[in-house]
The first five atom37 places (N, CA, C, CB, O) and aatype in JSON, in Angstrom:
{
  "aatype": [20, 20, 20, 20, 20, 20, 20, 20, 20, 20, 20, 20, 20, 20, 20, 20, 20, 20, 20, 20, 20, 20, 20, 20, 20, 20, 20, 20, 20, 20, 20, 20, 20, 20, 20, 20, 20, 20, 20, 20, 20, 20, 20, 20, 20, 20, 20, 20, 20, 20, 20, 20, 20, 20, 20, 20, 20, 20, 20, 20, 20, 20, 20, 20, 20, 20, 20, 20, 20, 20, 20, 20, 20, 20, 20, 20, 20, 20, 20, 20, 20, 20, 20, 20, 20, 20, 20, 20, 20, 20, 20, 20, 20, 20, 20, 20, 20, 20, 20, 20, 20, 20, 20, 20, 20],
  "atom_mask": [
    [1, 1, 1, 1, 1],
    [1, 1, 1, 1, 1],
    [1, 1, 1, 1, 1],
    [1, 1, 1, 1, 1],
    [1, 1, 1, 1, 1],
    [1, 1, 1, 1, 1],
    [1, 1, 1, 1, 1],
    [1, 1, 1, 1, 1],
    [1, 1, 1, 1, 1],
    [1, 1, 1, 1, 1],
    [1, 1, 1, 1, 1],
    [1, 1, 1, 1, 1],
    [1, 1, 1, 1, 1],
    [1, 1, 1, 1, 1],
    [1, 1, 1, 1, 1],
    [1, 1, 1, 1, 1],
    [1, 1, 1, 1, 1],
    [1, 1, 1, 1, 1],
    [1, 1, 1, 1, 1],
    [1, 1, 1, 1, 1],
    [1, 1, 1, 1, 1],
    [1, 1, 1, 1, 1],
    [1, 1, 1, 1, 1],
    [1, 1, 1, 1, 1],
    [1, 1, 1, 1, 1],
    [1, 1, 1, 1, 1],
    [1, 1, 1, 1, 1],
    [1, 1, 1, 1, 1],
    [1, 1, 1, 1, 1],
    [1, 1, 1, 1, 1],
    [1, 1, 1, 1, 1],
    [1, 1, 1, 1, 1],
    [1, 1, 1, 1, 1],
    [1, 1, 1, 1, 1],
    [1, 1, 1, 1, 1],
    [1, 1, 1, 1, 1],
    [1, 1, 1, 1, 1],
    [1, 1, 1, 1, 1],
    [1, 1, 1, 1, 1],
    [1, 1, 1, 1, 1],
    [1, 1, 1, 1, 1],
    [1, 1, 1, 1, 1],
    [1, 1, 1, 1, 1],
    [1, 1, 1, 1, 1],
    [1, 1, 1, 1, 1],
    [1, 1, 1, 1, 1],
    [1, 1, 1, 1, 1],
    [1, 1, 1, 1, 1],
    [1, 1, 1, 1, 1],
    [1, 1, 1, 1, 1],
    [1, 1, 1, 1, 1],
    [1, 1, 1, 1, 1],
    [1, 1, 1, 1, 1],
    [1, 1, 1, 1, 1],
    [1, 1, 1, 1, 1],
    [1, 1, 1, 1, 1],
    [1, 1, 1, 1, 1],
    [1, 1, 1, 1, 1],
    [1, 1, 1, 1, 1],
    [1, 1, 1, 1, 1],
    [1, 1, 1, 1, 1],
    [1, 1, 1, 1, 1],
    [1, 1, 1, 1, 1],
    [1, 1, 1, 1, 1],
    [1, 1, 1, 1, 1],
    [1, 1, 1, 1, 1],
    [1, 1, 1, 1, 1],
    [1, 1, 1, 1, 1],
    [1, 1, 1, 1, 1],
    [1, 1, 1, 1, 1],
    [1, 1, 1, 1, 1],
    [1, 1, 1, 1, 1],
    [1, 1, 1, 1, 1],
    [1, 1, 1, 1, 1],
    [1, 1, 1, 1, 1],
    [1, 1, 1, 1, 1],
    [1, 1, 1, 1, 1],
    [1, 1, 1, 1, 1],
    [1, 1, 1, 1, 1],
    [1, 1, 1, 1, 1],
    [1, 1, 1, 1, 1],
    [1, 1, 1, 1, 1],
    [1, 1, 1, 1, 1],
    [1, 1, 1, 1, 1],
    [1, 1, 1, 1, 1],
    [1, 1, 1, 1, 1],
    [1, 1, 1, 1, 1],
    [1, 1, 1, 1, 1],
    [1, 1, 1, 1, 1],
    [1, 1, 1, 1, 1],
    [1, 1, 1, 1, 1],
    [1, 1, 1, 1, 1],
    [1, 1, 1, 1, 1],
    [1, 1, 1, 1, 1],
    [1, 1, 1, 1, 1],
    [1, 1, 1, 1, 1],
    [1, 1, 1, 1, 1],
    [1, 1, 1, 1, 1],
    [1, 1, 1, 1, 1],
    [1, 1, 1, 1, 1],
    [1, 1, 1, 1, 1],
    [1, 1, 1, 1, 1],
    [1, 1, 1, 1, 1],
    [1, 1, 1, 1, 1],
    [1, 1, 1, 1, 1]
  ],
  "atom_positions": [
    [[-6.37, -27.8, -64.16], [-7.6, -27.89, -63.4], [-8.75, -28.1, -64.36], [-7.82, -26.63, -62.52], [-8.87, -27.44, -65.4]],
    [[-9.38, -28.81, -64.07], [-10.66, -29.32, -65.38], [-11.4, -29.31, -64.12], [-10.62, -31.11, -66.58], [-10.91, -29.69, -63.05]],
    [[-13.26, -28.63, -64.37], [-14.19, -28.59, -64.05], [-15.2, -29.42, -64.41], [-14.32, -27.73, -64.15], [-14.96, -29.97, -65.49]],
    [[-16.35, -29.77, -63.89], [-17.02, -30.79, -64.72], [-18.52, -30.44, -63.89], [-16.27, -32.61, -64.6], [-18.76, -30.23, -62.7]],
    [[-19.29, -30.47, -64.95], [-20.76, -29.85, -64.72], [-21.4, -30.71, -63.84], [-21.69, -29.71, -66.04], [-22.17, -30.58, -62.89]],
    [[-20.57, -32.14, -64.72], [-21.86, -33.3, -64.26], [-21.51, -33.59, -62.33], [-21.56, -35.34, -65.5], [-20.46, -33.19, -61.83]],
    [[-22.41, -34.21, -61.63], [-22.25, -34.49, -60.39], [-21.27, -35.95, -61.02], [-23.84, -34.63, -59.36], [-21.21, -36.54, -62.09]],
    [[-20.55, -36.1, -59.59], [-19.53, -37.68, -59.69], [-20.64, -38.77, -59.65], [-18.26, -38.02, -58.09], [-21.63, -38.76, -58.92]],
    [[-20.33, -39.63, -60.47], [-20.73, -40.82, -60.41], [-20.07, -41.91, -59.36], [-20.64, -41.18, -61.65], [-18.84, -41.92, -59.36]],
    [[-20.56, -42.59, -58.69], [-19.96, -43.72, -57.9], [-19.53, -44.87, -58.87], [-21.02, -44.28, -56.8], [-20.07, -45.04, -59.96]],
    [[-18.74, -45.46, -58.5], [-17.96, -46.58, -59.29], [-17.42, -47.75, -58.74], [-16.9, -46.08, -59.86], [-16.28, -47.98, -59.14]],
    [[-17.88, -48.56, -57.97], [-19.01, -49.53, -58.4], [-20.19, -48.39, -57.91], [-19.03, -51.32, -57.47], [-19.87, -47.41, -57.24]],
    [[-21.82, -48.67, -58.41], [-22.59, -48.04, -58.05], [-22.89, -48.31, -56.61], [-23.44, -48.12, -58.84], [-23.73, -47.56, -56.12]],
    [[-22.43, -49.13, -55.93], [-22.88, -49.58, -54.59], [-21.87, -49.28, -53.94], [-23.26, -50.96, -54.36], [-21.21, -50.07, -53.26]],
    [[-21.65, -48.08, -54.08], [-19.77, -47.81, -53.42], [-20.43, -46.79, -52.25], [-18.13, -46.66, -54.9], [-19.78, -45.92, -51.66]],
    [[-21.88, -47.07, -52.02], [-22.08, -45.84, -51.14], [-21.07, -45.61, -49.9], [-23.5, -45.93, -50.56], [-20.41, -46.64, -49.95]],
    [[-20.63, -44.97, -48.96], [-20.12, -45.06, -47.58], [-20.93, -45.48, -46.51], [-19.65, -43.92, -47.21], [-20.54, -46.23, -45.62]],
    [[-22.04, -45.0, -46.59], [-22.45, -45.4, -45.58], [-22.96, -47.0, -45.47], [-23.3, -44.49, -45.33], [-23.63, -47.43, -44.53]],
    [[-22.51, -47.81, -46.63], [-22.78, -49.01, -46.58], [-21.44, -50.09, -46.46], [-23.6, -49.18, -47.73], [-21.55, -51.31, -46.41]],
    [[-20.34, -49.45, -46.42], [-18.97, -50.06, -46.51], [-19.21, -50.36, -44.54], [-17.36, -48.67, -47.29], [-19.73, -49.77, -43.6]],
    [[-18.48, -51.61, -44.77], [-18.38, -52.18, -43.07], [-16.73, -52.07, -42.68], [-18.97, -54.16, -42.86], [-16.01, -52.77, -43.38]],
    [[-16.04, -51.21, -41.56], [-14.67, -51.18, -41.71], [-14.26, -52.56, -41.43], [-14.01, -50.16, -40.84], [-14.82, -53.13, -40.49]],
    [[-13.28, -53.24, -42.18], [-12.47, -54.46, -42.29], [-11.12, -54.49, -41.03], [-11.86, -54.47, -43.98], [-10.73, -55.3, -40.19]],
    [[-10.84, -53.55, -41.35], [-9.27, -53.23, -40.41], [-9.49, -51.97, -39.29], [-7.77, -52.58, -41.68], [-10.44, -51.2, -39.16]],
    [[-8.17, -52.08, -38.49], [-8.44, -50.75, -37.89], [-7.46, -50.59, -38.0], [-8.99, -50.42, -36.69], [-6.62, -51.41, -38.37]],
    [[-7.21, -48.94, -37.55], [-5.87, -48.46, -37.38], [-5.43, -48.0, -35.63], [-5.78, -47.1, -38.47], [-6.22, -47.84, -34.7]],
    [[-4.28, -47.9, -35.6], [-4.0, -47.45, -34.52], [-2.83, -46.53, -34.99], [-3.77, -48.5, -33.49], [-2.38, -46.65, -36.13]],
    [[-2.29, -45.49, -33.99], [-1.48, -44.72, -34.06], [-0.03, -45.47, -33.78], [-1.91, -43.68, -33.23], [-0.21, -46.2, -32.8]],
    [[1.22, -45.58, -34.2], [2.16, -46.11, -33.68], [2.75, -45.27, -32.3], [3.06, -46.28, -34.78], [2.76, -44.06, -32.04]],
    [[3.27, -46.57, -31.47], [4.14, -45.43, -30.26], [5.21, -44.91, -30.92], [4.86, -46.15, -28.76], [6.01, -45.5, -31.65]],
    [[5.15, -43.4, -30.5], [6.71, -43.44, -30.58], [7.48, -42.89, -29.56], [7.17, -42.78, -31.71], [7.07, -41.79, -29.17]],
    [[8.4, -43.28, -29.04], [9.02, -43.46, -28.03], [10.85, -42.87, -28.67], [8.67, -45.2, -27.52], [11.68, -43.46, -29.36]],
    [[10.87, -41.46, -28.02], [12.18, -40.69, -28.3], [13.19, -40.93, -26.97], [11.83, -38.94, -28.55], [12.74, -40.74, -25.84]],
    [[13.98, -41.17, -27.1], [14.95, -41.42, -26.21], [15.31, -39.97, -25.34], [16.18, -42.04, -27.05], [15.42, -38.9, -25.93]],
    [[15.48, -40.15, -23.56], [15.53, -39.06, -23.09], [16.67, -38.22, -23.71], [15.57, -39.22, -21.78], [17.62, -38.73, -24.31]],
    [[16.5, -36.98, -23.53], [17.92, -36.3, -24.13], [18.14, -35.93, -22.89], [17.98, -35.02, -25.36], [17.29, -36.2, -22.04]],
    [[19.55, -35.09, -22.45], [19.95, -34.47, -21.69], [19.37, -33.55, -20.63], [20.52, -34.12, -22.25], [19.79, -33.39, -19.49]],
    [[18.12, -32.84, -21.33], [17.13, -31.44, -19.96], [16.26, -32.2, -19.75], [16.26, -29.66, -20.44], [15.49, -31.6, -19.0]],
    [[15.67, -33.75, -20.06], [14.48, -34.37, -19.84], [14.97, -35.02, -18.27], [14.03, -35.53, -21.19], [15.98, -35.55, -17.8]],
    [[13.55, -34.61, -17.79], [13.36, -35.37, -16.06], [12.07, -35.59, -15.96], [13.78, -34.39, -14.59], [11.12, -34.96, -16.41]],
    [[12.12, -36.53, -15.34], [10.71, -37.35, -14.73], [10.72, -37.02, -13.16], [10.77, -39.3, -14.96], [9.7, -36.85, -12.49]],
    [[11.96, -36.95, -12.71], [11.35, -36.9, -11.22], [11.55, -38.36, -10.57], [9.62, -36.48, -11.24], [11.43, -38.53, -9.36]],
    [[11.8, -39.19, -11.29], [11.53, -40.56, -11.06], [12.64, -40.87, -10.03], [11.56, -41.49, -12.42], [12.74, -40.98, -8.81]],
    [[13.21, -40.93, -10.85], [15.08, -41.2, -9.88], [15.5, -40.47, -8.82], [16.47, -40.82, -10.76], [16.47, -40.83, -8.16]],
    [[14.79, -39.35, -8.55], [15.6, -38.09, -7.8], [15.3, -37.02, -8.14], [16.93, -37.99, -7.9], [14.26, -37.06, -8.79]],
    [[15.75, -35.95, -8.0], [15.86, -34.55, -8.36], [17.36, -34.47, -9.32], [15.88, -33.56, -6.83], [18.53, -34.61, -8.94]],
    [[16.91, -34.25, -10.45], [18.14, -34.18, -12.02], [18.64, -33.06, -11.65], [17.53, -34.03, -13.89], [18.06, -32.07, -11.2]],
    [[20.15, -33.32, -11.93], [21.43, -32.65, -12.49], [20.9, -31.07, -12.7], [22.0, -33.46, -14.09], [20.04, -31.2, -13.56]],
    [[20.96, -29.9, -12.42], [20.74, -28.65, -12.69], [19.49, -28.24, -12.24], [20.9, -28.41, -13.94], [19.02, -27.21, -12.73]],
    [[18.72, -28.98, -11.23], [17.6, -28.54, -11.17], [18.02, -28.1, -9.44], [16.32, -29.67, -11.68], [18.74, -28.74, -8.68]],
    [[17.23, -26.72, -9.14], [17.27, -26.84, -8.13], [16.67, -25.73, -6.94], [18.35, -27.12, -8.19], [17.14, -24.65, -7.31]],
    [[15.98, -25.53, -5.88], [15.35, -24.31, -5.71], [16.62, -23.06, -5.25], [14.11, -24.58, -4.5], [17.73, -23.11, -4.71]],
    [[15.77, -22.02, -5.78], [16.49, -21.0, -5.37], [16.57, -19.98, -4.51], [16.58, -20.64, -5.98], [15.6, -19.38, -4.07]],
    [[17.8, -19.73, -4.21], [18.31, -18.56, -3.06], [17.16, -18.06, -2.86], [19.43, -17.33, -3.44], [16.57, -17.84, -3.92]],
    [[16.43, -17.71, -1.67], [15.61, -16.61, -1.41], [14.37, -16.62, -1.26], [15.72, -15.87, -2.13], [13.68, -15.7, -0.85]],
    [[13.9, -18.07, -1.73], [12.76, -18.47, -1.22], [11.9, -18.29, 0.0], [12.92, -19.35, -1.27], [12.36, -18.19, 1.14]],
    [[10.52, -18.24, -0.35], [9.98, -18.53, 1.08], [9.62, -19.47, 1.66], [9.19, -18.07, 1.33], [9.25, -19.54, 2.84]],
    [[9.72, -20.56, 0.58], [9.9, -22.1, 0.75], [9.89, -23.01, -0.63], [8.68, -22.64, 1.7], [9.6, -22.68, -1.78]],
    [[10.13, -23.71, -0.33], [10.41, -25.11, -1.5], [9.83, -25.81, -1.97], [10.98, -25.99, -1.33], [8.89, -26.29, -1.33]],
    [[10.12, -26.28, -3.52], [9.75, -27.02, -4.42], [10.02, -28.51, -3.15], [10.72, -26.78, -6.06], [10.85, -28.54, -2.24]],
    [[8.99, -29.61, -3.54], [9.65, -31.03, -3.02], [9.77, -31.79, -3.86], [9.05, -31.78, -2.08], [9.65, -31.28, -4.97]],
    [[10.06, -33.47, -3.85], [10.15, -34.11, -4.76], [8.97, -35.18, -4.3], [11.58, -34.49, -5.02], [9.31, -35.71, -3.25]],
    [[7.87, -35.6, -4.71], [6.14, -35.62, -3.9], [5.92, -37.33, -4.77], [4.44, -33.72, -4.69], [6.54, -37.5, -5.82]],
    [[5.28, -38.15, -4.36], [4.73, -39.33, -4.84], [3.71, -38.9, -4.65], [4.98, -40.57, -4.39], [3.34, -38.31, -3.64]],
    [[2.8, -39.27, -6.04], [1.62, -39.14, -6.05], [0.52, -39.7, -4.8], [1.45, -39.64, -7.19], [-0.45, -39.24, -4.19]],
    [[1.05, -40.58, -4.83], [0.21, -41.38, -3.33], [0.38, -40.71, -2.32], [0.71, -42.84, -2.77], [-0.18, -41.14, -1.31]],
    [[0.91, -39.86, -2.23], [0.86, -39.13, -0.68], [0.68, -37.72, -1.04], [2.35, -39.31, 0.37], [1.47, -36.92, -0.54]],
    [[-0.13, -37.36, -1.73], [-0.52, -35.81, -1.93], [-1.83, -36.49, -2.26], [0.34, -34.64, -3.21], [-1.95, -37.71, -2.39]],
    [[-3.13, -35.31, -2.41], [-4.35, -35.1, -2.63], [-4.24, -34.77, -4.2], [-4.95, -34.02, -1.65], [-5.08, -35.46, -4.79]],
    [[-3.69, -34.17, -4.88], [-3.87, -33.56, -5.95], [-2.44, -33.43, -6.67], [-4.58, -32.32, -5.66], [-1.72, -32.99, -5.77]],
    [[-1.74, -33.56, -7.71], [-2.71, -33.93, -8.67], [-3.08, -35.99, -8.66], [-1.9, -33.25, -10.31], [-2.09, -36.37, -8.04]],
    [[-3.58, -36.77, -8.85], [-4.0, -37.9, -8.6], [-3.18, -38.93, -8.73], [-4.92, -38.06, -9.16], [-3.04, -39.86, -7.93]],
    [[-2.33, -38.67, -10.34], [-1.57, -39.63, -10.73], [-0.63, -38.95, -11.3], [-2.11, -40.58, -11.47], [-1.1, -37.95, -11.86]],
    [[0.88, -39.09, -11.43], [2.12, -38.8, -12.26], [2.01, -39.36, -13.61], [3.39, -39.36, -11.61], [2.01, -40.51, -14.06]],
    [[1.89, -37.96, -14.18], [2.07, -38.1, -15.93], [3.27, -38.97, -16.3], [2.38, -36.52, -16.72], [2.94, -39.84, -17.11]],
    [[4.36, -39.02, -16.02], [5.06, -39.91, -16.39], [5.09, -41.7, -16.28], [5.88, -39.39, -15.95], [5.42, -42.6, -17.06]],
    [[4.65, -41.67, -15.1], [4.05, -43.11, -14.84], [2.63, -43.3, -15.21], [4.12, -43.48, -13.37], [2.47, -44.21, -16.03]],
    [[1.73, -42.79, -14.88], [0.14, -42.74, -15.63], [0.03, -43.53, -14.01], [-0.4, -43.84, -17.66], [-0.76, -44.43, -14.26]],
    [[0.3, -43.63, -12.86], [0.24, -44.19, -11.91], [0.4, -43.33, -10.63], [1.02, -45.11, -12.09], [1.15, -42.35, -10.68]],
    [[-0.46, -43.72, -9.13], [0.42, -43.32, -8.14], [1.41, -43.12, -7.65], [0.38, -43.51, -7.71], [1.81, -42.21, -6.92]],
    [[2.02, -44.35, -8.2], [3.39, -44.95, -7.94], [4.68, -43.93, -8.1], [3.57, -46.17, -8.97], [5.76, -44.07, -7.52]],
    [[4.23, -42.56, -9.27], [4.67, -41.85, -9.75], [5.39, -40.33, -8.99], [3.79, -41.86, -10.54], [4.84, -39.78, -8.04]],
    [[6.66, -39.82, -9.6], [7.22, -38.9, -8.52], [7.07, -37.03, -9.32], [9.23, -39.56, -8.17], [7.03, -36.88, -10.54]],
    [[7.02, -36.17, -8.6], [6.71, -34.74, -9.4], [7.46, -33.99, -8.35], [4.9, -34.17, -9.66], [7.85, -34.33, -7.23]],
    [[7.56, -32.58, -9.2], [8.16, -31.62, -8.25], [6.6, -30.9, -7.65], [9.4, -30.39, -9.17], [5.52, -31.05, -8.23]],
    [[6.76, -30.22, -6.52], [5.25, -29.42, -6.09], [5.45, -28.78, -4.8], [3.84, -30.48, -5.88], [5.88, -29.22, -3.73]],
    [[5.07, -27.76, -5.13], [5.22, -26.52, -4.26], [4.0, -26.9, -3.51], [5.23, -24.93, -5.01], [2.96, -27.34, -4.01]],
    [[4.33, -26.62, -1.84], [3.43, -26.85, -1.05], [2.91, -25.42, -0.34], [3.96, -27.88, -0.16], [3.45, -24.72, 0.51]],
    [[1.59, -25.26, -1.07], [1.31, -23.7, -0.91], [0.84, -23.64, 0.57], [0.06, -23.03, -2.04], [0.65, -22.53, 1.07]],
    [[0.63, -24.81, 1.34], [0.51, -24.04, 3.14], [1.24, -23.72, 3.67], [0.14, -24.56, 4.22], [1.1, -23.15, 4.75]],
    [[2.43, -24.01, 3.06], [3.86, -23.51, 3.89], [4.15, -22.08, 3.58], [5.29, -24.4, 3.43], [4.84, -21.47, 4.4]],
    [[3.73, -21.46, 2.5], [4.03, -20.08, 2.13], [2.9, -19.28, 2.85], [4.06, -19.84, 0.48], [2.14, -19.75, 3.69]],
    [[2.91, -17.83, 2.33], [2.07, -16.59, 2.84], [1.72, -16.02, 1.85], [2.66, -15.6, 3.68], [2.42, -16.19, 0.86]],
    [[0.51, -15.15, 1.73], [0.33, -14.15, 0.95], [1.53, -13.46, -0.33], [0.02, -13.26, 1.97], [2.05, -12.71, 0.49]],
    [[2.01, -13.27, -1.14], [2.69, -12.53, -1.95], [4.02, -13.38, -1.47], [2.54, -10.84, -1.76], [5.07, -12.76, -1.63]],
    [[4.14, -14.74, -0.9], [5.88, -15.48, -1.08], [5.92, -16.19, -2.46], [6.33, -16.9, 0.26], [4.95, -16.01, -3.2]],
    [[6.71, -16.81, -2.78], [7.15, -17.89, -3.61], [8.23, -18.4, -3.72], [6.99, -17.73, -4.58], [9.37, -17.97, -3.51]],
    [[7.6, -19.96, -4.28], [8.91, -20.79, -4.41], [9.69, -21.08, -5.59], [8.68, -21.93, -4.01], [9.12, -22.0, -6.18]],
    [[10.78, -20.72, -6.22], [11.28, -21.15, -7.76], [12.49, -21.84, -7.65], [11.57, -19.9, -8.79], [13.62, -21.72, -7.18]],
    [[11.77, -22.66, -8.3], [12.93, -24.2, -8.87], [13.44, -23.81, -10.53], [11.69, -26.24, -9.03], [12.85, -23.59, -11.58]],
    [[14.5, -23.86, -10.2], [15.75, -23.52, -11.52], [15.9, -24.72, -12.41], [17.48, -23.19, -10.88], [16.49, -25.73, -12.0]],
    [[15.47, -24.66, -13.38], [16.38, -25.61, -14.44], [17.7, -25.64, -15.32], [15.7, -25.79, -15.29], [18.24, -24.66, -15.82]],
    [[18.0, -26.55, -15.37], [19.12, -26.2, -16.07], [19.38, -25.29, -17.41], [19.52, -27.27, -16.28], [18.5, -25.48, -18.25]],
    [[20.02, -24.68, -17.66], [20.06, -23.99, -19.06], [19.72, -24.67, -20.55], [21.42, -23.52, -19.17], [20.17, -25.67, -21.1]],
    [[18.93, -23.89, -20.86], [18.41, -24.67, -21.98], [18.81, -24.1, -23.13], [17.01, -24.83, -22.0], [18.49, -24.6, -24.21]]
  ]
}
């Protein structure tokens, strides 16, 4: 580790930053992991191990964004077009609930 009294010098002297104009840009690359086995979208159906359980006071559905109020668009599609699981809380009461099982993880 070497210390140095003097302040840095710039090198070229016109190396200020705030005078450099950016040339390029960057972007982040996609990256795109292949589904594994516990991954679901919802898209296709209701996946392999998923499923509501015994005892409910009512049920998870399988919902297109376009026909619910909220939430707007499916994260997986970034679109209406898009499918989710969602508990429909007018169908329940005070202190019920609905639980959807996943598969073992």
């Amino acid at each position: 580790l070497r210390i140095f009294e003097n302040p840095c010098v710039l090198t070229p002297p016109d190396a200020e930053p705030f005078n450099i104009v950016p040339t390029t840009t960057s972007t982040r690359p996609t990256i795109t992991n292949p589904p594994g086995p516990y991954d679901c979208s919802f898209e296709s159906g209701i996946c392999n191990g998923w499923e509501n359980m015994a005892n409910n006071q009512f049920n998870w559905t399988r919902v297109q964004a376009s026909t619910v109020a909220a939430p707007e668009i499916d994260h997986t599609t970034n679109t209406v077009q898009g499918y989710f699981m969602q508990a429909d809380l007018s169908k329940g009461g005070a202190n019920d609930y609905a639980r959807l099982k996943s598969p073992t993880l």
